[in-house]
C-alpha positions as CSV (number, residue, x, y, z in Angstrom):
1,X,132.0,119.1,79.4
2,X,131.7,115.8,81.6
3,X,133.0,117.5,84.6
4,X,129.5,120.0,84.2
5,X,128.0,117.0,83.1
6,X,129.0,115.3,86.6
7,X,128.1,118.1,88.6
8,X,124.7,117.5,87.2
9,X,124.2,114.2,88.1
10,X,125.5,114.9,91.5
11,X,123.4,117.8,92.3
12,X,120.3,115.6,91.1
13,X,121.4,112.8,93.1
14,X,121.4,115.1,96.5
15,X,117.9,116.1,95.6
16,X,114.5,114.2,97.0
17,X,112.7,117.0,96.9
18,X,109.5,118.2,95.0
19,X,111.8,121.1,93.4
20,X,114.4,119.1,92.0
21,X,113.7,118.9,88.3
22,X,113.5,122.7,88.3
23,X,117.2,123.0,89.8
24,X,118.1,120.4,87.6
25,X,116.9,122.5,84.5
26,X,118.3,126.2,85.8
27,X,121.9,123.4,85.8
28,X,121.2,122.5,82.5
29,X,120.4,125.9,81.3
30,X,123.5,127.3,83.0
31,X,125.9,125.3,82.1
32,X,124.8,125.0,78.0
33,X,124.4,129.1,78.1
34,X,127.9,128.7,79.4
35,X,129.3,126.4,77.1
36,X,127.6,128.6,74.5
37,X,129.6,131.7,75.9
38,X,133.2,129.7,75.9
39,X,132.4,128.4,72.2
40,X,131.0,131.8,70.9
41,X,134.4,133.0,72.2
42,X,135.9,130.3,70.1
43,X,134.3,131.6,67.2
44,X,134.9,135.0,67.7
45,X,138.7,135.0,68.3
46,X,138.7,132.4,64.9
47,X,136.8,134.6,62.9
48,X,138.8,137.6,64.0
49,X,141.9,135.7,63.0
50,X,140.2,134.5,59.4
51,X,139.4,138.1,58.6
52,X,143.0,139.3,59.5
53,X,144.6,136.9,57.7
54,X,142.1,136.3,54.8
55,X,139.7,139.2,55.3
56,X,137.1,137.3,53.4
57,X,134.2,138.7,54.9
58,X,132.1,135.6,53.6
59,X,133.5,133.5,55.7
60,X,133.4,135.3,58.4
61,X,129.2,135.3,58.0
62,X,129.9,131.8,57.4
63,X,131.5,131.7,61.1
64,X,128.7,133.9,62.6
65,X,126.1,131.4,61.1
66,X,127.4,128.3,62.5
67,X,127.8,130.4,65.8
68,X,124.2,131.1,65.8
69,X,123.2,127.7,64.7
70,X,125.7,126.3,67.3
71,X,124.3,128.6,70.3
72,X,120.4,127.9,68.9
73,X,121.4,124.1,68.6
74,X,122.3,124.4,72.3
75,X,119.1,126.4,73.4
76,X,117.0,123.4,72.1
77,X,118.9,120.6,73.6
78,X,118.7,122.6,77.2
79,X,114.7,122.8,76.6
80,X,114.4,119.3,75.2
81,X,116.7,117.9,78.6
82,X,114.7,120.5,81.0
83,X,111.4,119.1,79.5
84,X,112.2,115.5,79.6
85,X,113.9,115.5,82.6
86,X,110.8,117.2,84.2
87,X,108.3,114.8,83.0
88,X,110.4,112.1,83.9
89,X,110.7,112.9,87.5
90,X,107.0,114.1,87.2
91,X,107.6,117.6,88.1
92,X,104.4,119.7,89.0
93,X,103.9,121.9,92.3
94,X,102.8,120.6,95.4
95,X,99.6,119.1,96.2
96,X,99.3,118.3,92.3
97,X,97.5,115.2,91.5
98,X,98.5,112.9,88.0
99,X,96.1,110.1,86.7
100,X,95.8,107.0,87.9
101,X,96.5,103.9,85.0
102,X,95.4,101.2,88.0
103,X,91.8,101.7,87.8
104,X,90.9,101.4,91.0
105,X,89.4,104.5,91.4
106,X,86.5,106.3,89.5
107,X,87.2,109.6,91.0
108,X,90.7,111.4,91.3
109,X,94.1,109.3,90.2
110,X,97.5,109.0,92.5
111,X,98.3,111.8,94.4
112,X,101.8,113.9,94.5
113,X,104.3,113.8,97.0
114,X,103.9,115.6,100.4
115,X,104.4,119.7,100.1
116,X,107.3,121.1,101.1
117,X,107.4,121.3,104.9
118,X,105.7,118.1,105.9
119,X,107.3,115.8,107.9
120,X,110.1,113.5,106.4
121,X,109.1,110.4,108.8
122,X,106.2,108.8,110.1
123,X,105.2,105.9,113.0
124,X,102.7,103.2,112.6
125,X,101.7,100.3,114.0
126,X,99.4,97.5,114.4
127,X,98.2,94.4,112.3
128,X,100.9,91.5,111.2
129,X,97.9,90.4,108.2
130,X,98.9,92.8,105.9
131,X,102.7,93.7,107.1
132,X,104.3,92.1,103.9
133,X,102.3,94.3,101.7
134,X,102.6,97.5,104.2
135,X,106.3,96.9,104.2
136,X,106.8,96.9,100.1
137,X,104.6,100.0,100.1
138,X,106.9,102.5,102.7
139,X,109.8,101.6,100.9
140,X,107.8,102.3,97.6
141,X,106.7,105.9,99.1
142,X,110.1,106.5,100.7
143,X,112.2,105.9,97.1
144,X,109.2,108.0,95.3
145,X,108.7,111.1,98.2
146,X,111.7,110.4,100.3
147,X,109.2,110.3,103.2
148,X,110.8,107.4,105.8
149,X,107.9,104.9,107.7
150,X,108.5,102.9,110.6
151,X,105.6,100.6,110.4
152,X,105.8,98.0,113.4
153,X,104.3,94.9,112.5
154,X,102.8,94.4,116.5
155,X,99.7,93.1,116.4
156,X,95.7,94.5,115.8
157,X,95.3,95.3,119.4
158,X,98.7,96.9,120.2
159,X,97.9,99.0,117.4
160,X,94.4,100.6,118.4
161,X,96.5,101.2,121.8
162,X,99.1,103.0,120.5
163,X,97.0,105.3,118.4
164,X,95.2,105.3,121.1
165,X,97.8,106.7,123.3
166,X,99.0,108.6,120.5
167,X,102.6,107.1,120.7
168,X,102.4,106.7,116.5
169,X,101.0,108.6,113.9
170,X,99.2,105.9,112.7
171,X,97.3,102.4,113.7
172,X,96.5,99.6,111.8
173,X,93.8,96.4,112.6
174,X,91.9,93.8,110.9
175,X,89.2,94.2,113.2
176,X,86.8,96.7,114.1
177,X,87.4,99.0,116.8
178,X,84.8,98.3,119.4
179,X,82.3,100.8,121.0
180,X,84.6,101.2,124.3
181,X,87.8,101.4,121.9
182,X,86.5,104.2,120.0
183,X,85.6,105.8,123.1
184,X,88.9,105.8,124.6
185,X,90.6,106.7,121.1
186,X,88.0,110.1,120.7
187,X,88.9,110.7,124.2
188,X,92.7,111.0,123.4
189,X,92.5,112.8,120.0
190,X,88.9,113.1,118.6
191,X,87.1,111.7,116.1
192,X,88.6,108.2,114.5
193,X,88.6,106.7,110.9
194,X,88.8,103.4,109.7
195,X,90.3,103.7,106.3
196,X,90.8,100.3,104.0
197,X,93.8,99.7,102.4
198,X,92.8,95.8,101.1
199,X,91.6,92.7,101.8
200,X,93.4,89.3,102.4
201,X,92.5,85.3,102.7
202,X,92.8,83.9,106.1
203,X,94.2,80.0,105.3
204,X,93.1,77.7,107.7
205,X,97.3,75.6,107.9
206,X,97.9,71.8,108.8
207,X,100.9,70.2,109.4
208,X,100.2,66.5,107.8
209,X,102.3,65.1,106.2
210,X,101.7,63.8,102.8
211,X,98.8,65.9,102.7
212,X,98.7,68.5,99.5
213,X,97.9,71.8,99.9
214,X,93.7,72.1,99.5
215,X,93.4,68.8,99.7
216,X,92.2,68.4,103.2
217,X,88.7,69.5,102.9
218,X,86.8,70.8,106.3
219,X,83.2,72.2,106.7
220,X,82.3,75.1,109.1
221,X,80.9,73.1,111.7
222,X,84.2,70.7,111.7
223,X,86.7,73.7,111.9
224,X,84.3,75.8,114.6
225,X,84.4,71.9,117.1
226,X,87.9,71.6,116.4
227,X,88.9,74.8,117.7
228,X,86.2,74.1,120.4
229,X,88.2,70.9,121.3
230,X,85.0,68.8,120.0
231,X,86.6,67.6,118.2
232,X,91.0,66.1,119.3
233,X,91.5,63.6,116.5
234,X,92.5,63.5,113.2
235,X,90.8,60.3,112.1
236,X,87.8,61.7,114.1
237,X,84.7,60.4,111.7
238,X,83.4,64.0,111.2
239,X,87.0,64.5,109.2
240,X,87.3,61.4,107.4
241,X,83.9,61.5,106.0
242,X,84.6,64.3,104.4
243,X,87.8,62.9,102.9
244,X,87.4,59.7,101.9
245,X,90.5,59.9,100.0
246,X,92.4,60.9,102.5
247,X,94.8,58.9,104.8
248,X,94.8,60.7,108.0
249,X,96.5,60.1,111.0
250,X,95.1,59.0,114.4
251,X,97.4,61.7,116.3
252,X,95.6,64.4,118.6
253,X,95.2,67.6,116.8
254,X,97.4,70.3,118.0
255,X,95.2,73.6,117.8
256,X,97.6,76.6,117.5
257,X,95.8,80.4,118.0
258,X,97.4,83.9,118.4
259,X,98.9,84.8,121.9
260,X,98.8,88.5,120.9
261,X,95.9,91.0,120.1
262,X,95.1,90.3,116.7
263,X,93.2,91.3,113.7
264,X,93.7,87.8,111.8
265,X,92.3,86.6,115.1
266,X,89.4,88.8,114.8
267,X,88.3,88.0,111.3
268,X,88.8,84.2,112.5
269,X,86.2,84.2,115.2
270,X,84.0,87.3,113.5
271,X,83.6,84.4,111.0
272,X,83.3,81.1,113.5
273,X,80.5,82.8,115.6
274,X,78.6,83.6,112.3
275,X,79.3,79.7,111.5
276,X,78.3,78.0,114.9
277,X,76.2,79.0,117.9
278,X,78.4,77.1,120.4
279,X,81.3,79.1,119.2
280,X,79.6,82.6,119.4
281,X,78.1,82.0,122.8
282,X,80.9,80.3,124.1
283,X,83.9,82.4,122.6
284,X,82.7,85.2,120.6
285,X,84.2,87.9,118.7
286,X,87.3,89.6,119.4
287,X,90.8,90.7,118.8
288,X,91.6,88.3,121.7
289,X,89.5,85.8,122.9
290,X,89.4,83.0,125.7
291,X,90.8,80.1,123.9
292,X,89.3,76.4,124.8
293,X,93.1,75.2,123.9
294,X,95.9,74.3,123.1
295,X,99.1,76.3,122.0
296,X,99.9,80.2,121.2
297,X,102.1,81.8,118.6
298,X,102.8,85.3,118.5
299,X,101.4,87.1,115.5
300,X,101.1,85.7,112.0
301,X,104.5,84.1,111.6
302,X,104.4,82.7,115.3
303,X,101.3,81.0,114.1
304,X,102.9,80.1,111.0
305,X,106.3,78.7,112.8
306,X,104.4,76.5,115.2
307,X,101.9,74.2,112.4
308,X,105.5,73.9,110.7
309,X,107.0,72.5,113.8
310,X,104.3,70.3,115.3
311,X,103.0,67.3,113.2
312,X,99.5,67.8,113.5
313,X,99.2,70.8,114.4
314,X,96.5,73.1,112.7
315,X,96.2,77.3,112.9
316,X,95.2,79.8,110.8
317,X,97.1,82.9,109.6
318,X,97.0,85.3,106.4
319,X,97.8,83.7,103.1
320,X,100.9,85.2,102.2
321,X,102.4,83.5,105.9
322,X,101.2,80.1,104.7
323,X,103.0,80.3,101.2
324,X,106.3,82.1,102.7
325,X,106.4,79.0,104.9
326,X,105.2,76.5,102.3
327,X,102.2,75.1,104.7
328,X,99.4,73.3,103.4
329,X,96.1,74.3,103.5
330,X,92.6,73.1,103.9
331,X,90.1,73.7,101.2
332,X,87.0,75.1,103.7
333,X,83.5,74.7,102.2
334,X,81.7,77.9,102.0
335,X,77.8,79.0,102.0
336,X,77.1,77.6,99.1
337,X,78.6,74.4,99.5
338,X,81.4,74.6,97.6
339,X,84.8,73.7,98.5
340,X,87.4,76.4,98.3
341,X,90.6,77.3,98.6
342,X,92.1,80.8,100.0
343,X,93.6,82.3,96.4
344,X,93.5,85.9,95.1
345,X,90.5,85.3,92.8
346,X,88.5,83.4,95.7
347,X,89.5,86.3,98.3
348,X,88.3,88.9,95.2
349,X,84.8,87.3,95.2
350,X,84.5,87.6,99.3
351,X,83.9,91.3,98.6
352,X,82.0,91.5,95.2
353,X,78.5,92.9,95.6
354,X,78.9,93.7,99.1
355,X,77.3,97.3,100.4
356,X,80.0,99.2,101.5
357,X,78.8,101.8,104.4
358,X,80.6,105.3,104.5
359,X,82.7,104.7,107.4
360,X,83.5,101.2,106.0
361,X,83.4,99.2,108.7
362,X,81.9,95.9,107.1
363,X,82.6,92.2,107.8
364,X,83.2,90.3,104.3
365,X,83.3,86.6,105.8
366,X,81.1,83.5,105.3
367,X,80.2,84.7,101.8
368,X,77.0,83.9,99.6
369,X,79.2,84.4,96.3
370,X,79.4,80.8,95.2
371,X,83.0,81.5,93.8
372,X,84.3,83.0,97.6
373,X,86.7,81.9,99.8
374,X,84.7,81.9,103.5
375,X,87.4,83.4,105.7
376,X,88.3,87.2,104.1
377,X,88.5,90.2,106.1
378,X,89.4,94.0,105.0
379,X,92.7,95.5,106.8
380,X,92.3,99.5,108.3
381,X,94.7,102.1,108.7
382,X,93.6,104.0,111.8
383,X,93.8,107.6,111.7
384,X,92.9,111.0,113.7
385,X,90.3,113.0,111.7
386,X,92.0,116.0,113.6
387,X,95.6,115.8,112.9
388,X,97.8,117.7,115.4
389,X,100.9,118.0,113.9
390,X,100.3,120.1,110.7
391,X,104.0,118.1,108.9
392,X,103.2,114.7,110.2
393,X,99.3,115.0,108.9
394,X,100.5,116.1,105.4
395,X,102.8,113.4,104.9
396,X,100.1,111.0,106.6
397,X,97.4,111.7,103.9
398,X,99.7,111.7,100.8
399,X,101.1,108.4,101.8
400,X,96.9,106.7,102.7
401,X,96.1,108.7,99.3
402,X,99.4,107.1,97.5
403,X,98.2,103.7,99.2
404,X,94.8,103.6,97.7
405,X,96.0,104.5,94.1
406,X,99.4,104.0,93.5
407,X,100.0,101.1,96.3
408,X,97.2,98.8,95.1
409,X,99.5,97.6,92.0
410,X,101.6,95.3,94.3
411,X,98.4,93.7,95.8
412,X,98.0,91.0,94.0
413,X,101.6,89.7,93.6
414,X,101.6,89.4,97.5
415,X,98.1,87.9,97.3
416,X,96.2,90.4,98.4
417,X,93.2,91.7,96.9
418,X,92.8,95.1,95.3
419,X,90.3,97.2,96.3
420,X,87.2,97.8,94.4
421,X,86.1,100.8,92.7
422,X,83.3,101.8,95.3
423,X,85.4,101.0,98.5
424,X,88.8,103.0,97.3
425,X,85.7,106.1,97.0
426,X,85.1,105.4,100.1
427,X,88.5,105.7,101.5
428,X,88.7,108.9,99.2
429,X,86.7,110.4,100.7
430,X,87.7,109.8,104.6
431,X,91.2,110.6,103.5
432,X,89.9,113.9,102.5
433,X,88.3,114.7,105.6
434,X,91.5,114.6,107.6
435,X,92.5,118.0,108.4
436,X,94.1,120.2,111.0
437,X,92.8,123.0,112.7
438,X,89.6,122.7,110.3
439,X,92.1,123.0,107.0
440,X,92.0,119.7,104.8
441,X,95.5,119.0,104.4
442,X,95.1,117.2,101.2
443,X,95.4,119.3,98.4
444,X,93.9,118.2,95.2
445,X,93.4,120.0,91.7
C-alpha cells in the first residue's frame, strides 16, 4: 500500500502538464481496482477455507458482503481522490477558462494554462519600472503552467529594439512607442500592440540627511528648474519658501537622471514638458533625452544607488526602487494644489476617470484628481499582432491573459496599482487579437 501510494506521488511530481490530474486518477483507479483484486482474493481463499471447515454457508454470505462492501468502499474513495484531486489541480482541457475572484475584469475570468504543444519558454525584455512585479509574476506562471520566462530587466528603449529586431518574444516600455518606432517595429513583423499590465508612482528621491520621507515638499515649476539647472542650491529661496520647517543645506544639488533608454525617464519628462514650457522646448519628451546635467545611473536601481551615495543628490525612479533602498521622498504638489506623496492609493487616483482609447496608449501624469499623485505612468508589454511561431504565440497570450487576471493580485503589495475594470477590457480585447496565420491563438469558452 505505501509503496503504490509512493509511486503516486512520484508520478504526480514528474507531471507539469495540463493532463496530469487525469493520469493521476487512471493511478488511483488502478492501483485501488488492484488492491480490490489482491483483497477479494483474500476473501475468497478465507471463505473457501470457512466453508470447508465450518460449511456454514451464512457466513460465507457474510464474507461475500463485506467483500462487496470492501471492493464498493474502494470504488468511492478512488472517485472521491480522482475528483478532488482534479479540482485541486484545476483540471479541465485546454484553452478552458475558470472565474476570476480578483475583480478586475467585467468580462472573462483567468485563463488556463497554455495547450499542449506551446512553447515551454519565452524571451522578454525592456522596462526596469515594473521588473520587481514582472519578476514575481514568471515565477508565479512558471510554478502554475511550467512555462519558463527570461524577462531582462534592460531598459524601455532596449526593449522596443529588441522586439523590434525580433531577438525576444516580447518587449516591454513605459513609454509610448513613437511614430518612427512603430514604423520600424511593422516593418520587422507587422502590426504592434501596446498591452497594459499596470501602473506605478514615479518618486521624485533626495539624499538629505535628517530629512523624512514626504517631508520635502517641491512644486512643479521647482522640480522642472532644478533638473534644468535653474536652480543648484538647496537653500535656494524657491525651496525654502516652500518649507519653512525645513533645515536645508547650502550644498549644490547633485541631479541624477537615467544613462539608459528608459520608460521611467519617459513618464518623467512626458510629465515635466506638460509642467513647464522651458522644459518642453528645451528638452522634451523621450525615452532619452539631452540632459542639462549632472550625473547618470543605469536603470532604476543605478538611479536609486547614486541619491543613496551622494549627499544631496536628487533623482527620480519607480516607487518600489525608493522603498527597497529606504530613500526619502518629496511630497510634489499636484494640479490641484495639493501636496502629495507617491503611495498606492495616490497612484490609484492618477488613473480614475481617465478615457482609456482602444489601443491604450494614454499618458496618466499631472492629474486633475485632487487625491493623485502627479508623476504615474501605465507600463506595456509589447507584442506582434501576427505571431510567427504558432508554440511561442500560445504560451505568449496565456501568460498577458494570466497577467491581467490572475497577476494583478500581487500589485499592490509591490505598490503597484491594479488595473481598472475598463483598461484590463481593453487589454482583453488586444490580447484576443493576437493570432497566427489569421487563427486567434487564444482559446476561450
Amino acid at each position: 500500500m505505501n509503496r503504490w501510494l509512493g509511486n503516486i506521488v512520484r508520478a504526480a511530481g514528474r507531471r507539469r502538464d495540463r493532463n496530469q490530474p487525469v493520469i493521476v486518477a487512471l493511478l488511483v483507479g488502478s492501483g485501488l481496482a488492484d488492491l480490490a483484486k489482491r483483497s477479494g482474493r483474500t476473501h475468497s481463499q478465507g471463505k473457501k477455507s470457512e466453508d470447508e471447515s465450518k460449511g456454514d454457508k451464512g457466513d460465507s454470505m457474510n464474507v461475500d458482503r463485506r467483500h462487496v462492501i470492501f471492493v464498493g468502499s474502494l470504488a468511492v474513495a478512488a472517485a472521491i481522490f480522482a475528483a478532488l484531486f482534479m479540482s485541486a489541480c484545476g483540471g479541465s482541457s485546454a484553452g478552458s477558462s475558470t472565474p476570476s475572484t480578483g475583480g478586475t475584469s467585467a468580462t472573462t475570468g483567468s485563463a488556463a494554462c497554455p495547450p499542449s504543444g506551446a512553447a515551454t519558454s519565452l524571451t522578454g525584455a525592456g522596462a526596469s519600472f515594473p521588473y520587481p512585479l514582472y519578476s514575481k509574476w514568471t515565477s508565479q506562471f512558471d510554478k502554475q503552467c511550467g512555462v519558463q520566462i527570461n524577462y531582462q530587466s534592460v531598459g524601455s528603449g532596449a526593449g522596443i529594439s529588441q522586439i523590434t529586431q525580433k531577438t525576444v518574444d516580447f518587449g516591454a516600455s513605459d513609454g509610448i512607442m513613437t511614430d518612427d518606432q512603430v514604423a520600424a517595429a511593422e516593418a520587422a513583423g507587422g502590426p504592434i500592440l501596446h498591452i497594459p499590465m499596470t501602473s506605478g508612482a514615479v518618486a521624485v528621491i533626495v539624499n538629505l540627511p535628517g530629512i523624512d520621507q514626504g517631508q520635502l515638499k517641491l512644486t512643479p515649476d521647482v522640480l522642472a528648474n532644478i533638473y534644468l539647472k535653474n536652480i543648484k542650491k538647496w537653500d535656494d529661496p524657491a525651496i525654502t519658501q516652500l518649507n519653512p520647517g525645513l533645515s536645508l543645506p547650502s550644498s549644490d544639488i547633485a541631479v541624477v537622471h537615467r544613462s539608459d533608454g528608459s520608460g521611467t525617464t519617459f513618464i518623467f519628462t512626458n510629465y515635466l514638458s506638460k509642467v513647464s514650457s522651458e522644459w518642453k522646448d528645451k528638452v522634451g519628451n523621450a525615452t532619452t533625452v539631452q540632459w542639462p546635467g549632472d550625473i547618470g545611473g543605469e536603470k532604476n536601481d543605478g538611479v536609486a544607488q547614486q541619491v543613496k551615495q551622494i549627499p544631496g543628490a536628487i533623482g527620480y525612479v519607480e516607487l518600489a526602487y525608493a522603498i527597497q533602498n529606504n530613500l526619502t521622498w518629496a511630497s510634489m504638489q499636484n494640479k490641484s494644489g495639493n501636496y502629495v506623496e507617491p503611495t498606492l492609493d495616490s497612484t490609484t487616483a492618477a488613473s480614475t476617470g481617465v478615457t482609456i482609447p482602444d489601443d491604450t496608449k494614454v499618458m496618466i501624469t499631472d492629474s486633475s484628481n485632487p487625491q493623485a499623485y502627479p508623476i504615474v505612468g501605465f507600463t506595456w508589454i509589447l507584442a506582434y499582432v501576427n505571431q510567427a511561431d504558432k508554440a511561442k504565440g500560445e504560451s505568449l497570450v496565456y501568460y498577458l491573459w494570466w497577467s491581467i487576471h490572475d497577476g494583478q493580485q500581487y500589485s499592490k503589495d509591490l505598490l503597484y496599482a491594479p488595473l481598472s475594470t475598463d483598461v484590463v477590457e481593453k487589454a482583453e480585447a488586444e490580447i484576443k487579437s493576437i493570432g497566427h496565420q489569421g487563427q486567434p491563438l487564444l482559446q476561450l469558452p
